[in-house]
Backbone bond lengths (Angstrom), bond angles and torsions (degrees), N, CA, C in turn:
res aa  C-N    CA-C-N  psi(-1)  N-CA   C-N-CA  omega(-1)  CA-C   N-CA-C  phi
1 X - - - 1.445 - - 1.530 108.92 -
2 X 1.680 121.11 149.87 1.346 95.56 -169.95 1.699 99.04 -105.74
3 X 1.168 91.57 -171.15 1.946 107.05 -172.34 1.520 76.76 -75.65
4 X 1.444 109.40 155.20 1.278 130.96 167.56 1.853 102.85 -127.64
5 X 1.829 99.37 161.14 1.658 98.47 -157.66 1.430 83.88 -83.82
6 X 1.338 110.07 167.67 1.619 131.80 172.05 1.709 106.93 -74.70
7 X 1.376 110.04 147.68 1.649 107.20 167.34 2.064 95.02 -97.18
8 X 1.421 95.94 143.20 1.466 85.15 166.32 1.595 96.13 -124.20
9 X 1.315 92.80 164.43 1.334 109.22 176.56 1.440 129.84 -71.64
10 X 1.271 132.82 131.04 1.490 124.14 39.19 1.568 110.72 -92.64
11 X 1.202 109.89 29.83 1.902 106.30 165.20 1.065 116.27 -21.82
12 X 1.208 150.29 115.96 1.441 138.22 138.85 1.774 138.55 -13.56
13 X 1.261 92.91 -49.53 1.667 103.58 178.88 1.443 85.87 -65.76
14 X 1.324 145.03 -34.25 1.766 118.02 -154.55 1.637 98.79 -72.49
15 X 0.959 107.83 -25.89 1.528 89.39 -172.70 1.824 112.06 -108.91
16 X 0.942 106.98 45.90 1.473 127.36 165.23 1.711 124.96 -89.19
17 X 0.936 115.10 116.39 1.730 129.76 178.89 2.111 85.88 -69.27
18 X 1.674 87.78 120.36 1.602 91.39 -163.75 1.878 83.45 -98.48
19 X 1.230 102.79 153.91 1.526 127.50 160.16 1.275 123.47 -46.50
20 X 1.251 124.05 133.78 1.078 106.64 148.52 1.807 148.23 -84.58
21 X 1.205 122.53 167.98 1.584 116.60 -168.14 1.432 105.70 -102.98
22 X 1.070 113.87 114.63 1.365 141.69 -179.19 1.621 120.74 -62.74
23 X 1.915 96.48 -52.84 1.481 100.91 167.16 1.101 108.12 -143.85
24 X 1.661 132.85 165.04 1.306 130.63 -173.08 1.543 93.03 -118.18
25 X 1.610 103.51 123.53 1.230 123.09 -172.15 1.256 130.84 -142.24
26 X 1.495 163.28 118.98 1.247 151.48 -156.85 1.530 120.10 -18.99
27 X 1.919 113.41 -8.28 1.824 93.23 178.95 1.769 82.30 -109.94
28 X 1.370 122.25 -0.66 1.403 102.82 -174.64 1.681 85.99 -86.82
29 X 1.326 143.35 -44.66 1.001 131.22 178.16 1.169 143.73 -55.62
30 X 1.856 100.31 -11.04 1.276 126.29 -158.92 1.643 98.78 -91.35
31 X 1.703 110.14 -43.32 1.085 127.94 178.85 2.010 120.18 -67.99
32 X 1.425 98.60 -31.45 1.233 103.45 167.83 1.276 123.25 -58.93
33 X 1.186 103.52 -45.54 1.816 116.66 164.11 1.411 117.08 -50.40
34 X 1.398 117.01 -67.77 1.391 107.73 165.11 1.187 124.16 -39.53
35 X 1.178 123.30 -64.84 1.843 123.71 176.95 1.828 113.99 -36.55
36 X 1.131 102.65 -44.19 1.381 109.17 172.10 1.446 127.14 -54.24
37 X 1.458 103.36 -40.98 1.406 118.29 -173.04 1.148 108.40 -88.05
38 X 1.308 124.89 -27.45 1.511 133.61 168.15 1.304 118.75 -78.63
39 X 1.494 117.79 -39.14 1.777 110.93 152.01 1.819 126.73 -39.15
40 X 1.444 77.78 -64.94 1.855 94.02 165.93 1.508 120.91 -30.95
41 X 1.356 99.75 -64.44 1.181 93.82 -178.25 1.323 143.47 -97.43
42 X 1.463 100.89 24.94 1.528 113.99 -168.31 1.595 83.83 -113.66
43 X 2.071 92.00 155.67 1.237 107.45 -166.08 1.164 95.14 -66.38
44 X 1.516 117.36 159.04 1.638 138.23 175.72 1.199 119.49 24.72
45 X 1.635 126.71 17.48 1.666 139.55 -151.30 1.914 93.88 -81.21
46 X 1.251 111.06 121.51 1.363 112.74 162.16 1.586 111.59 -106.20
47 X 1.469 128.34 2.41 1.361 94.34 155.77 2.020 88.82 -163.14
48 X 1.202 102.83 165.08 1.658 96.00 175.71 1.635 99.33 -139.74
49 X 1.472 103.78 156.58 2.124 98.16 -176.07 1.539 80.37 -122.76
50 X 1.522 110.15 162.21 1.693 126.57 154.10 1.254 130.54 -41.69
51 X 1.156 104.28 -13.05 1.485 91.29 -173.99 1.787 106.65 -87.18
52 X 1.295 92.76 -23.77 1.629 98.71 177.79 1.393 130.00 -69.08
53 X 1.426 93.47 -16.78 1.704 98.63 171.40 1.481 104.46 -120.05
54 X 1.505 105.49 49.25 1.863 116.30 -168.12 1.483 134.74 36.83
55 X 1.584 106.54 56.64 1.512 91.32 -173.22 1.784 70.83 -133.28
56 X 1.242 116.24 144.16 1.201 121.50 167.88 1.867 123.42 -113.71
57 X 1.598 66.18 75.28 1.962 73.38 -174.87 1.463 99.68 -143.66
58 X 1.130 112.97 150.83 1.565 133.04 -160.66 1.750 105.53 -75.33
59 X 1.397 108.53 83.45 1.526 115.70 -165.43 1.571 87.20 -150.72
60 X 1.493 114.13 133.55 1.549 119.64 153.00 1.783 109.04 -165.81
61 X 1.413 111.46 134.37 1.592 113.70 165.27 1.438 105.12 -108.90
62 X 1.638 90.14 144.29 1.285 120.00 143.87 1.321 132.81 -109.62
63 X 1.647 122.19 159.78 0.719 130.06 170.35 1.761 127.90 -154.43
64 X 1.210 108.83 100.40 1.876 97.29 -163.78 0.852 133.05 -89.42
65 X 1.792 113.78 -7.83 1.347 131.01 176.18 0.939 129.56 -18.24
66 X 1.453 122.61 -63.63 0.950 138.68 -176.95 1.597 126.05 -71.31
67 X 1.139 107.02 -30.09 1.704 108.18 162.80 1.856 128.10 -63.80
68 X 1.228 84.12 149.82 1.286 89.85 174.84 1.601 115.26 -60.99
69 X 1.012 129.57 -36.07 1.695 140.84 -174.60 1.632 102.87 -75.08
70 X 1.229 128.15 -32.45 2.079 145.50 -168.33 1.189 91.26 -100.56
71 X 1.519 140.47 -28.09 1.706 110.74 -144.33 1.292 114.60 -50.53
72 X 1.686 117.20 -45.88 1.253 109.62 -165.81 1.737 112.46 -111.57
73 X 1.185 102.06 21.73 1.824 102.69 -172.99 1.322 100.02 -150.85
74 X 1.748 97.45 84.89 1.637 102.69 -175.05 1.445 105.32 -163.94
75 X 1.301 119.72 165.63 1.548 126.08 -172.60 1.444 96.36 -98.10
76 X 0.969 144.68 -47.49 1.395 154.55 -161.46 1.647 125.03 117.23
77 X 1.109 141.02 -112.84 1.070 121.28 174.77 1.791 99.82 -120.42
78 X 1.308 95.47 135.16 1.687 104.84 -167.54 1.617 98.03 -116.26
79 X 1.367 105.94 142.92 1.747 106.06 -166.36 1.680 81.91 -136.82
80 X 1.446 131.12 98.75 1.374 151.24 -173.18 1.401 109.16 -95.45
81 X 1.475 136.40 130.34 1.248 152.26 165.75 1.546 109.25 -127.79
82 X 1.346 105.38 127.23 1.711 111.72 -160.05 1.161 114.68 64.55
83 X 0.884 149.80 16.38 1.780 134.28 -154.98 1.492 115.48 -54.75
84 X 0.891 159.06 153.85 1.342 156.63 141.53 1.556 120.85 -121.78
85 X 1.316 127.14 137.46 1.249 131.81 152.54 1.133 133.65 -48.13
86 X 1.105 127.45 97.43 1.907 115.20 172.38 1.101 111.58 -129.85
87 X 1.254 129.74 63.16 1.568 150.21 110.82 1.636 119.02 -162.84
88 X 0.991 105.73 154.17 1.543 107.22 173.69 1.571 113.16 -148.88
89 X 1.351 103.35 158.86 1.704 110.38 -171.29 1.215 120.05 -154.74
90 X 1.729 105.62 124.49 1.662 113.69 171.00 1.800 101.30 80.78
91 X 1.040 85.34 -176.45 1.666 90.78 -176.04 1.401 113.60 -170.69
92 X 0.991 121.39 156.56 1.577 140.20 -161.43 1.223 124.17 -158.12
93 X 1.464 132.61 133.05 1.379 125.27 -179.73 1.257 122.21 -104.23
94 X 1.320 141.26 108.84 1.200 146.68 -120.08 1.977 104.80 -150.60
95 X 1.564 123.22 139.71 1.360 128.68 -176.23 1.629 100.07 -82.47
96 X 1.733 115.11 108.94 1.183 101.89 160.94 1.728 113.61 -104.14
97 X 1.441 124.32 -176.32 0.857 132.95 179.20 1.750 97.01 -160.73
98 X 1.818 101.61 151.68 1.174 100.35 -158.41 1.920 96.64 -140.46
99 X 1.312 114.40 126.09 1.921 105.32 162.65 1.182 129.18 -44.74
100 X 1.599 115.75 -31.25 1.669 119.10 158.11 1.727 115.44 -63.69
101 X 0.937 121.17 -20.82 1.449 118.15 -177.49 1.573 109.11 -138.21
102 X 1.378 116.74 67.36 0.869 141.38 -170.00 1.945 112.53 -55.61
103 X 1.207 107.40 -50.74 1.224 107.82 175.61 1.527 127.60 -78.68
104 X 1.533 112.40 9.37 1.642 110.78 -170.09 1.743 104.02 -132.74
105 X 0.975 96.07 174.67 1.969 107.98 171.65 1.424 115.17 -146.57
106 X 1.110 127.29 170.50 1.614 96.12 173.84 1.880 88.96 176.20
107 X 1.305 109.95 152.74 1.210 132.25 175.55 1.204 131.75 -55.78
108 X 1.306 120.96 62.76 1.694 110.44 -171.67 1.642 133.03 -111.52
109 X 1.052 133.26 154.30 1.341 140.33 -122.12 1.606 92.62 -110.29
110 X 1.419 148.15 94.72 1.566 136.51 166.36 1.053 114.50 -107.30
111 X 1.248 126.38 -170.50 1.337 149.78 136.16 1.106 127.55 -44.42
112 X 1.776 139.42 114.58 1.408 137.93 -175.06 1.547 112.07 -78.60
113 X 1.436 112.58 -22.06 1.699 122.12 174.73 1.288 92.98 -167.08
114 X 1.971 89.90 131.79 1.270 142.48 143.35 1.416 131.13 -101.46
115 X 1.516 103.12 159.25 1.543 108.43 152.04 1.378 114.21 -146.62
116 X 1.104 110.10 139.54 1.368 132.56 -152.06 1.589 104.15 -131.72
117 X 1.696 93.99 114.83 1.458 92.04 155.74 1.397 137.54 -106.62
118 X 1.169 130.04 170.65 1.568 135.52 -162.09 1.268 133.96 173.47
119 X 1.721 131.57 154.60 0.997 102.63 -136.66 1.852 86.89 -128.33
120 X 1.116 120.34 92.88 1.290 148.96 175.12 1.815 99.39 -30.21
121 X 1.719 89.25 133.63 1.796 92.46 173.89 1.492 127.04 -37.15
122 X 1.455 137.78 -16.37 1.049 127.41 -153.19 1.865 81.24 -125.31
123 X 1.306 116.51 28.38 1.314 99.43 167.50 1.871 124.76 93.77
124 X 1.426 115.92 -42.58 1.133 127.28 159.93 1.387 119.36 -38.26
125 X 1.587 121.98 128.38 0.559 111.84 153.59 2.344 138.04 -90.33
126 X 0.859 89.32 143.04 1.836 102.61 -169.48 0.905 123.22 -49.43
127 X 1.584 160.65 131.32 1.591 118.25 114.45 1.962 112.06 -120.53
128 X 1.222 102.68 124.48 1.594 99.93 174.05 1.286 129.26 -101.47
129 X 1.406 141.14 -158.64 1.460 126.80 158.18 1.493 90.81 -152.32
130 X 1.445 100.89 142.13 1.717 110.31 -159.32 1.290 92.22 -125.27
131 X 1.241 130.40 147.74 1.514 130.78 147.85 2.024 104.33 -129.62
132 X 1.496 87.91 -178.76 1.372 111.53 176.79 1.772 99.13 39.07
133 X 1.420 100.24 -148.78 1.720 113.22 -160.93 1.402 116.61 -23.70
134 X 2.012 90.39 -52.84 1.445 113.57 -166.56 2.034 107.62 -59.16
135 X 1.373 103.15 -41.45 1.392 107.47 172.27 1.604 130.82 -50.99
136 X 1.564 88.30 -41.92 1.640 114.52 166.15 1.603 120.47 -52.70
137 X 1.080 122.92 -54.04 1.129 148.17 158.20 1.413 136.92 -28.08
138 X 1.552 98.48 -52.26 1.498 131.47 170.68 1.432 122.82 -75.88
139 X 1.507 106.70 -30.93 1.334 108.79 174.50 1.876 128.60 -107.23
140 X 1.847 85.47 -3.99 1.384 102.62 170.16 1.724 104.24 -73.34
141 X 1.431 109.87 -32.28 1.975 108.49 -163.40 1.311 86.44 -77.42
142 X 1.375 107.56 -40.67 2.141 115.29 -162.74 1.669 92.65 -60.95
143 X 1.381 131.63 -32.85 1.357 116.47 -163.49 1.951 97.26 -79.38
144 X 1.317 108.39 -23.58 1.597 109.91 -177.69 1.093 92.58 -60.26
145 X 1.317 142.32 -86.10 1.518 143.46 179.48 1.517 108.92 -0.83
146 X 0.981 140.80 -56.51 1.869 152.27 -123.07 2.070 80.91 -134.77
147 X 0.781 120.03 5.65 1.494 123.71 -176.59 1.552 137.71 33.30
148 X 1.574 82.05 46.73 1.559 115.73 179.35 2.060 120.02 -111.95
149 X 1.169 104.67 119.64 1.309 125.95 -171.55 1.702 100.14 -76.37
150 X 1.239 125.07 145.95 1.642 128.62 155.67 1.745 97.10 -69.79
151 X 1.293 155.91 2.09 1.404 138.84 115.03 1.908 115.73 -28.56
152 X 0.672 114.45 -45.30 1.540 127.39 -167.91 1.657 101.06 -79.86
153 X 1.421 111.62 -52.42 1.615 108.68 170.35 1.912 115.11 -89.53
154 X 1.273 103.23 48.54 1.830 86.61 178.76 1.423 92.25 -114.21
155 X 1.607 98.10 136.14 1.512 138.98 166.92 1.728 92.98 -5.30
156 X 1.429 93.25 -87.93 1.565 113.82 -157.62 1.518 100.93 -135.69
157 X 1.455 118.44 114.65 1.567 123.17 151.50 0.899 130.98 -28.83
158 X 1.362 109.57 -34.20 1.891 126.04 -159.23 1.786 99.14 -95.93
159 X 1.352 90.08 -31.93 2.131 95.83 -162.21 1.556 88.65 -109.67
160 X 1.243 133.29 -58.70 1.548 130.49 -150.01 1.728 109.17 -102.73
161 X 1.075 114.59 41.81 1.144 109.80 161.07 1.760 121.26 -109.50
162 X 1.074 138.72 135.59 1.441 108.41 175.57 1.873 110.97 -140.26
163 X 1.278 111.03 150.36 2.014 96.20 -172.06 1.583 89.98 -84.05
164 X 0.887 123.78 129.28 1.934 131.15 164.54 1.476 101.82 -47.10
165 X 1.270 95.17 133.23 1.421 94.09 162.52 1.477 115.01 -103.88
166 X 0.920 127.36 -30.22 1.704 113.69 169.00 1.740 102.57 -118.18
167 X 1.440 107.45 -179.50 1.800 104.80 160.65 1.377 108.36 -154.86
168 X 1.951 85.07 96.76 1.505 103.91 161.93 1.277 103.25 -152.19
């Protein structure tokens, strides 16, 4: 499947309350693929949702492995349909940065542990428990879904905004 381009913001689709998926079927599979390939290949990207590559349906992977912040406290790569939160714990304020908002970073306030359920490409249904980065992560793609940006959750305008200086 190939990488598909990023929407950046002020796109319209980003701030869309995405659908839900009814059945998992060769374009939900089709799309999983894309997301993957578009994670892949975006700089330092640990997870990407649909709406970013314009599909407004309740689909996003992660994956943190590979970061320095995930290496060792991570599920591996999680490919989520519906996902929902049903619990969360503690909180922490943490630098995200996002492929829709390519030029900024900014200070935002989550949850240190979750668990999240969801209903995995092959139909299964999920439940995990996430902490630290990987948690971060999960609820940054989950906020794409609900068509909310980490712009929308930063600390302070005045203190937590910042322009990136590189993107990797």
């Amino acid at each position: 499947m190939p990488n598909q381009p990023i929407l950046h913001y002020p796109h319209p689709v980003l701030k869309k309350v995405c659908h839900r998926v009814e059945a998992i079927d060769a374009t939900i599979e089709s799309l999983v693929a894309d997301l993957l390939d578009t994670m892949h290949a975006g700089p330092g990207s640990v997870g990407v949702a649909a709406p970013q590559i314009g599909v407004t349906l309740r689909v996003c992977v992660v994956d943190v492995s590979a970061s320095r912040h995930g290496k060792d406290n991570h599920h591996g790569q999680l490919c989520m349909i519906n996902p929902e939160i049903v619990a969360r714990q503690g909180l922490a304020v943490m630098r995200e940065g996002c492929m829709s908002v390519p030029d900024y970073t900014g200070d935002v306030e989550r949850a240190t542990a979750i668990t999240v359920r969801f209903t995995a490409p092959d139909g299964a249904l999920r439940e995990i428990a996430a902490s630290s980065f990987e948690a971060v992560a999960i609820q940054h793609e989950m906020d794409h879904l609900d068509g909310i940006l980490f712009l929308d959750r930063i600390v302070s305008i005045k203190t937590g905004l910042f322009r990136r200086k590189s993107y990797a």
